[in-house]
N, C-alpha and C positions, 0 to 999 in steps of 0.2 A: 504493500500500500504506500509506504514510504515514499521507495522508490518511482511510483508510477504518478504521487504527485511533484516529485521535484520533474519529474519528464515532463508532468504538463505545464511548471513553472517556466519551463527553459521555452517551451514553442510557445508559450502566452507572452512572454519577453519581447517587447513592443521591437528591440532591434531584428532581433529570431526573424518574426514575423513581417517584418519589411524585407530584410533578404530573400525568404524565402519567397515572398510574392513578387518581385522585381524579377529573380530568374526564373518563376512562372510564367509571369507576363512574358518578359522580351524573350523568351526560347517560342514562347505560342506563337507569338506576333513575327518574330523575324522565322523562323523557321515556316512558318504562315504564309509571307511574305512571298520567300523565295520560290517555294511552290506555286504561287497564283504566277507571278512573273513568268514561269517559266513556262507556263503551261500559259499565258497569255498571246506570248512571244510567238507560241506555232498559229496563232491568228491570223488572220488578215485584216483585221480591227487597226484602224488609222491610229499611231502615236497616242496622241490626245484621250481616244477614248479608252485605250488599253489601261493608260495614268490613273482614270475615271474610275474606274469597275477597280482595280486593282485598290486601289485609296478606298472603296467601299467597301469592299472585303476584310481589307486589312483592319477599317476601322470595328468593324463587325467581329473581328477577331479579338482585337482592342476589349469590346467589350464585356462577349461572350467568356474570354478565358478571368476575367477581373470576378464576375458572377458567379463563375464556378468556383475557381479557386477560396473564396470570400466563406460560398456558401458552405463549402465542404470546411474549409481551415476553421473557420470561427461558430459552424454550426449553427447560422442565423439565416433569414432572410435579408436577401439585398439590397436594402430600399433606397441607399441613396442613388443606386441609378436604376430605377424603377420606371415605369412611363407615368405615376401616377404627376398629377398636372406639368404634364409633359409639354402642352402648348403654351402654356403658362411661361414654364421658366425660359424655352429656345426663345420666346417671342419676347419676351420683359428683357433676358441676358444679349440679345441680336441688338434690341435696341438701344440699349446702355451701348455697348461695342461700337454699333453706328454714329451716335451723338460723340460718344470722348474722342474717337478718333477724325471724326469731323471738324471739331471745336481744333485736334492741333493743329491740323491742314489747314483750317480758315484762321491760325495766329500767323501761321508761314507764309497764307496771302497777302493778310493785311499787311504784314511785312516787305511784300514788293518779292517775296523768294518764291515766290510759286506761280507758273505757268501753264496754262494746256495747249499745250501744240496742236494736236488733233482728237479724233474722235474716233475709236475703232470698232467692229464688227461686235455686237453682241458675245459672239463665239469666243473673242478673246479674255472673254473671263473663264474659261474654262478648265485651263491652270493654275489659276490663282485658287479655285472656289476649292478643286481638288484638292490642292496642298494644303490650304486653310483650315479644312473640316479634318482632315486625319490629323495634321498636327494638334489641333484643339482635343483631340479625344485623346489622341494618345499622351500627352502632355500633361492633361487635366487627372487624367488616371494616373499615370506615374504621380504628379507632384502632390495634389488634391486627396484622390484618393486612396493613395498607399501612403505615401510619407507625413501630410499633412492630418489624414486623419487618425491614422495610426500614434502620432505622438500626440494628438489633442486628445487623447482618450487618457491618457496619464498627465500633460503636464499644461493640459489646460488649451483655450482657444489661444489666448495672446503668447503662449512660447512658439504655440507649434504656427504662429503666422510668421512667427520673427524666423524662425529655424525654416521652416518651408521658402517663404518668403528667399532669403539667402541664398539658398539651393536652387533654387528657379534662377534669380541673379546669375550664381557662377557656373551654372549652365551655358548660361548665353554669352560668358566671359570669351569661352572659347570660338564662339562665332569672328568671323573677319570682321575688321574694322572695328571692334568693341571697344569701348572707353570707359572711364570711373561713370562719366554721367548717364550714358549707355548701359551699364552695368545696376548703375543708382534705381534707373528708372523700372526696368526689368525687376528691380526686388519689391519695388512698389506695386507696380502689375502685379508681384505673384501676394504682393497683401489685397488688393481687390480682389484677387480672384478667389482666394482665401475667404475673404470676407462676404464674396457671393455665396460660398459653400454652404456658411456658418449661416447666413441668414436661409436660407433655401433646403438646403440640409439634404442635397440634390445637387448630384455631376451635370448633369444637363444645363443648370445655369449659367455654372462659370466656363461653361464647354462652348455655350453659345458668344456669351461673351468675348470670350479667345478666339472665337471662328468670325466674328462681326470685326473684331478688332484688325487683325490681319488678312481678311479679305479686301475687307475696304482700303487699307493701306498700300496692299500688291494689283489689287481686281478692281478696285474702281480709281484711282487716285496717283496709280502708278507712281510710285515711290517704291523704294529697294522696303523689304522690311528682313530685321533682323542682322545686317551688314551681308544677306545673302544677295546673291545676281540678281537685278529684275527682271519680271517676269512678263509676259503678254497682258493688258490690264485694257479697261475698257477708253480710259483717257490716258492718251499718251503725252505727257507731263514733263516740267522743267524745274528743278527744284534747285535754286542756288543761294549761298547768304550763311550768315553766321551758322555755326556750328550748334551754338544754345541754342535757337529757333529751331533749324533744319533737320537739326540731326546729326548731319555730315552724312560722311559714306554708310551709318549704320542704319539711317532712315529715320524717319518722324519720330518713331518711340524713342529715338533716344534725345531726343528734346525735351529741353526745361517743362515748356506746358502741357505736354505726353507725363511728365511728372506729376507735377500740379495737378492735372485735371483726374489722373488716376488715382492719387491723394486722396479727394475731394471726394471721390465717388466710394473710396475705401471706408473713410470716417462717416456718409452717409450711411453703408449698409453697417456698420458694426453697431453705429448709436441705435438703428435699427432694431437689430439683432437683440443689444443689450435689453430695449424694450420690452422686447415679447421672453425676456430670459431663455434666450437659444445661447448666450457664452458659456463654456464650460470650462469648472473652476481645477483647478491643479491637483492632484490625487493628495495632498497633504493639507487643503483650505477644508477639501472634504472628509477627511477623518476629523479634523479640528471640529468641525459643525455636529460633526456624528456624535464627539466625546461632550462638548457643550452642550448638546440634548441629554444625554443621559446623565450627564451631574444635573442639569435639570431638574429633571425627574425624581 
């Protein structure tokens, strides 16, 4: 008996259980991955759509392996990525994503650094939209849902934003062209997206959010995002001028008001949050509450 509760002490161990589901996921997902590609490849499916179907699959795998591994490892139902008000949250997190990353492209206007050259084909969103939604899911699941919630369950909502948070940052560190304020702003993003979690209690909001965010950034707006190549976008765009406005080479997000404005939308949903008491307090504020009820008594 001893024995078989220190074994379950060890796989309960919030680190345990973040490794093991990190090399659940990304063995399903890239091993997932390579198979669909390869088995796409004997197609005759134009480029574009191959990307398309492939990113649908893969996201599909994204989610499918998260669900199971969850359900079986912790022997619960999965609810934060559930369909339940499913239109709700893509539709509420699409739209937050559309407004802040509009609001920085329209500071880089007003600024004189943003141009639209032309106007291209509908179609040319087609690689942006693709890259956007599997990034978003796969991302949100890595960051959100394995690292992020896995340490708020012991050490509260506000560590595991700061610690999440971070990790999303020096993620993107390694991206071309990244900078401290490019890095800055990125750990801010990952406290909004954090803090879409906490209020929603639900992958699908901060998944839509992160797919509104950087669609619009590569697919409508044509700006580089991430410091990665740009992409086919529906306006084809001139982005020049200071580095704190523009970005630079790593793209709008990594602008002062890409900061700012993810800030703002951060400290909304937590004061939020804190309202309807969705924050969850540090595993040792909660024995304190538990032992001050019982002297209580």
């Amino acid at each position: 008996m001893e024995a078989l509760t220190t074994k379950q002490k060890i796989f309960d161990f919030p680190v345990t259980k973040i490794i093991l589901a990190l090399i659940a996921f990304m063995a399903f997902v890239v091993i997932g991955q390579q198979i669909v590609a390869k088995v796409l490849a004997l197609t005759t499916l134009d480029r574009d759509y191959r990307n398309l179907i492939k990113g649908i699959i893969v996201s599909a795998l994204a989610v499918i392996s998260y669900i199971l591994f969850f359900k079986y490892y912790e022997k619960r139902a999965v609810t934060e990525i559930s369909a339940k008000r499913l239109a709700q949250n893509l539709i509420f997190g699409t739209l937050i994503g559309v407004v802040l990353q509009s609001l920085t492209v329209l500071v880089i206007y007003l600024n004189g650094s943003f141009s639209i050259v032309d106007v291209n084909p509908v179609s040319f969103i087609l690689i942006p939209l693709t890259i956007a939604f599997t990034v978003a899911i796969i991302e949100e699941i890595l960051v959100r849902g394995i690292f992020f919630r896995i340490i708020e369950e012991k050490l509260g909502s506000y560590i595991a934003l700061l610690i999440s948070g971070i990790i999303f940052g020096a993620l993107h560190l390694a991206n071309p062209n990244s900078t401290l304020l490019s890095g800055l702003c990125i750990t801010i993003a990952g406290f909004l997206l954090g803090a879409a979690f906490i209020y929603s209690r639900n992958l699908w909001f901060p998944i839509a959010i992160h797919f509104a965010w950087n669609f619009m950034q590569s697919g409508i707006f044509g700006a580089i995002t991430s410091g990665n190549e740009k992409t086919a976008s529906l306006l084809a765009s001139k982005i020049q001028g200071p580095t704190l406005i523009t970005g630079g080479e790593f793209g709008p997000e990594g602008s002062v008001q890409a900061t700012l404005f993810c800030l703002i939308a951060a400290v909304i949903l937590l004061t939020l949050s804190k309202k309807e008491n969705k924050i969850i307090k540090p595993y040792w504020k909660n024995k304190k509450e538990v032992l001050a009820t019982n002297y209580s008594n």
